[in-house]
N, C-alpha and C positions, 0 to 999 in steps of 0.2 A: 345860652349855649345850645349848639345843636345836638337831637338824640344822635347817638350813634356814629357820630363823629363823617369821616372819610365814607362809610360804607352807606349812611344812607345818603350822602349825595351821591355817588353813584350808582343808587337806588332810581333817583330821582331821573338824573341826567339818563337814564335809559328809556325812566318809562316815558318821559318826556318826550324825548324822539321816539320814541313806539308810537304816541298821539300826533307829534307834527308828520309822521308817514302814513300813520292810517287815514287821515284826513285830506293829505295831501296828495299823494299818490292814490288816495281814493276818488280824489274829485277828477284825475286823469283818467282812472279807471271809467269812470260816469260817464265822461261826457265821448273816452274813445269807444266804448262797448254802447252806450245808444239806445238800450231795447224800448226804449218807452217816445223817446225824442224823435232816432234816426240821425239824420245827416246833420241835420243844420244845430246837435247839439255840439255841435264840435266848434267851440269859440274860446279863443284864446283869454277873454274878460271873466270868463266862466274858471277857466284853471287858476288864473292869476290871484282870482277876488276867492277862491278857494285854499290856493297855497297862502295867502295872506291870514286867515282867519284860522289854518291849520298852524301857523305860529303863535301867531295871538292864544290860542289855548293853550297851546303847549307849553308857553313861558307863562301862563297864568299856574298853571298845573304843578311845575317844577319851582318856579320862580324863588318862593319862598324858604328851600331846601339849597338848590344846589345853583341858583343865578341863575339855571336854564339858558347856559350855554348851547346845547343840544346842536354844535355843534363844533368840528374839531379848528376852525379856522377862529372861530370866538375864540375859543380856548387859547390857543397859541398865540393870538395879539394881545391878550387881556396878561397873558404869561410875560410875554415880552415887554409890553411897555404900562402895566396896571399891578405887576406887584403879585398878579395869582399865581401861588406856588409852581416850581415846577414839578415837584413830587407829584402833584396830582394833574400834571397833562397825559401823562401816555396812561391811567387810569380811567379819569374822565373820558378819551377819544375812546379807547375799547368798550365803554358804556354806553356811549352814541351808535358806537359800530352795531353794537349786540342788538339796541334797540330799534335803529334803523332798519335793521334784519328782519326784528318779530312785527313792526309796523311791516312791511312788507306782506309778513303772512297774514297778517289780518286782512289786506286787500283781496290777496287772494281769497280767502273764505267768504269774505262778504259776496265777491264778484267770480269764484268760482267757475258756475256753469258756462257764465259769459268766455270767460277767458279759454276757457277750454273749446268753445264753441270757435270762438276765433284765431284758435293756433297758438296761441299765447303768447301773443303781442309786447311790445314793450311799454308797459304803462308803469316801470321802476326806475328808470332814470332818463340822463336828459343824452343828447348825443343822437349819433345816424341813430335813426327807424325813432327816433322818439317823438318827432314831429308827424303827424298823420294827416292827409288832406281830406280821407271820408272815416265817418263810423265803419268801425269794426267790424260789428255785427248789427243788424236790426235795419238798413237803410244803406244805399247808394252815395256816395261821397263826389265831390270833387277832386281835383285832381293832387298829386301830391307836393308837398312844401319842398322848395329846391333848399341846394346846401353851402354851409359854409367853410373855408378852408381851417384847418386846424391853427393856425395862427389868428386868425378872424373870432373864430371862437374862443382863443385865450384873451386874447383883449377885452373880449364881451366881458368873459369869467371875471378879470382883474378888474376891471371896473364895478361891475355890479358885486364885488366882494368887500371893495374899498368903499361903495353907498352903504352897505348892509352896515358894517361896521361905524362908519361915522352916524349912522342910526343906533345903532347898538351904543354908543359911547354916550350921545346925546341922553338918550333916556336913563342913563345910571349918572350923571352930572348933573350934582344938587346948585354948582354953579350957573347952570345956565335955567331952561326953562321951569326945572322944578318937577319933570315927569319924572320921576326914578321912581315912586312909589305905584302909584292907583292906575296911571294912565300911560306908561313904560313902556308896555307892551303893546299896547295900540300904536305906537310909533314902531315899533319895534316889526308889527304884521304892516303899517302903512308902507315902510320901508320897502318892503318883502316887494310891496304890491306895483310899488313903484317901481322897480327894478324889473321885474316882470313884463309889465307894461312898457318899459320904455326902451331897456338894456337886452330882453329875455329872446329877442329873435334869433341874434344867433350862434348862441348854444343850448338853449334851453334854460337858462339861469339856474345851475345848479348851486353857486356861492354856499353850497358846505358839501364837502370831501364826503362825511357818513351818509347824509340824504340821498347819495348817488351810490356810494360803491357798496355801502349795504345791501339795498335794495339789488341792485347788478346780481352782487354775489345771488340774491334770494331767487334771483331769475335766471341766473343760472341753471340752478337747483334744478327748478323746475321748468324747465328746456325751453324756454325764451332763444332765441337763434340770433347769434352776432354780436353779441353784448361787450364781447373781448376778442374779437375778431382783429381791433388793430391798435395802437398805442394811443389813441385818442383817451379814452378809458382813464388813461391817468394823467394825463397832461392838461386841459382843459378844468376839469371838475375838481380833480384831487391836486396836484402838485401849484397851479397857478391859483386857485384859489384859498392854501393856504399861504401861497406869498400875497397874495392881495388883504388876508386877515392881518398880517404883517405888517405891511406898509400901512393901513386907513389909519392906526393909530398914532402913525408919524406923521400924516396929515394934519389929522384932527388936533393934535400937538402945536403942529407947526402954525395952522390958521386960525384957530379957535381958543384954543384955553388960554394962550396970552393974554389974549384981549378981553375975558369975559372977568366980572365984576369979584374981586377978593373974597366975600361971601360975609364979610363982619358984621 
């Protein structure tokens, strides 16, 4: 039985996302700010293989408490077609939300002088100004990433929402490989990585709603320029990628658990 019931998983699921933004949006922070590298740190293998290992801890972290959701698009497919309460979806999302937030501020702390030095860049979520073609501060860059249309980018979203997820589903399915336990979550940041890599050009691969709009708000805050300047904000990152957490488990439904072995 768990301590504390409701409250400490959403103990959990916060601090959890506190770790996958500090780490995450930290390694954006690194490689857009520069001071040590310059230009040529600015490599998309470098964010990807950084956001990948910032989940990997963070469901390491939580995992054990609260499933390590830490995110709201988990939450709402695992609700809809895996049996997790609904009492505790719009709980669990405000505990992502809050922690996605205070991950934020921790980037800022760490990176600070940097970001102030360079006008206080977007290094909180994905969307226009998120893609950068030079360092920030410390070096001379290239030129900058061209864009994609708002409907080009929701495709991106819904797709790399529907891998994440049939990742996510794979490693909690004692039917199939057997990773639910020890090695779960390696699939679970593999996922991450691959989606990144292959899916993440053009929106940024945000595939979870609090990883984004957390942080936004937190850049907000503290005068980031353009963040909600236009309806992109919620379409792409927030509203398509929780219908893509939606759908991957109708998928996954549809082509997989038929066919995998009774478990007798």
């Amino acid at each position: 039985m768990k301590k504390n019931g409701l409250w400490g998983e959403l103990v959990a699921e916060c601090f959890g996302t506190f770790v996958l933004i500090l780490l995450g949006d930290g390694v954006v922070a690194n490689v857009g700010l520069a001071p040590r590298l310059a230009a040529p740190a600015y490599n998309w293998n470098t964010i990807t293989i950084g956001w990948a290992f910032a989940v990997i801890v963070a469901v390491y972290v939580a995992g054990g408490v609260s499933g390590a959701h830490i995110n709201p698009a988990v939450t709402l497919g695992l609700a809809v077609k895996r049996g997790f309460p609904w009492a505790k979806v719009v709980p669990y999302i405000i505990a992502q939300m809050v922690g996605a937030f205070l991950g934020a501020l921790g980037v800022y702390l760490v990176y600070m002088e940097g970001l102030i030095e360079a006008g206080m860049p977007n290094v909180w979520c994905t969307g226009p100004g998120s893609v950068f073609g030079s360092a920030f501060w410390g070096g001379a860059g290239g030129s900058a990433a061209g864009g994609y249309s708002l409907l080009n980018a929701s495709i991106a979203e819904l797709f790399g929402t529907m891998v994440l997820m049939w990742g996510v589903l794979a490693s909690g399915d004692a039917k199939n490989l057997g990773l639910k336990n020890n090695m779960g979550p390696w699939l679970v940041g593999g996922t991450v990585l691959a989606v990144g890599l292959s899916l993440g050009g053009p929106s940024g691969y945000a595939i979870n709603p609090a990883r984004d709009l957390g942080p936004r708000l937190f850049g907000l805050v503290v005068g980031t320029q353009g963040l909600f300047s236009d309806i992109y904000w919620l379409v792409p990152p927030v509203l398509v990628v929780l219908l893509g957490g939606v759908l991957g488990p109708f998928f996954y439904d549809w082509f997989i658990s038929p066919f995998l072995p009774s478990g007798e």
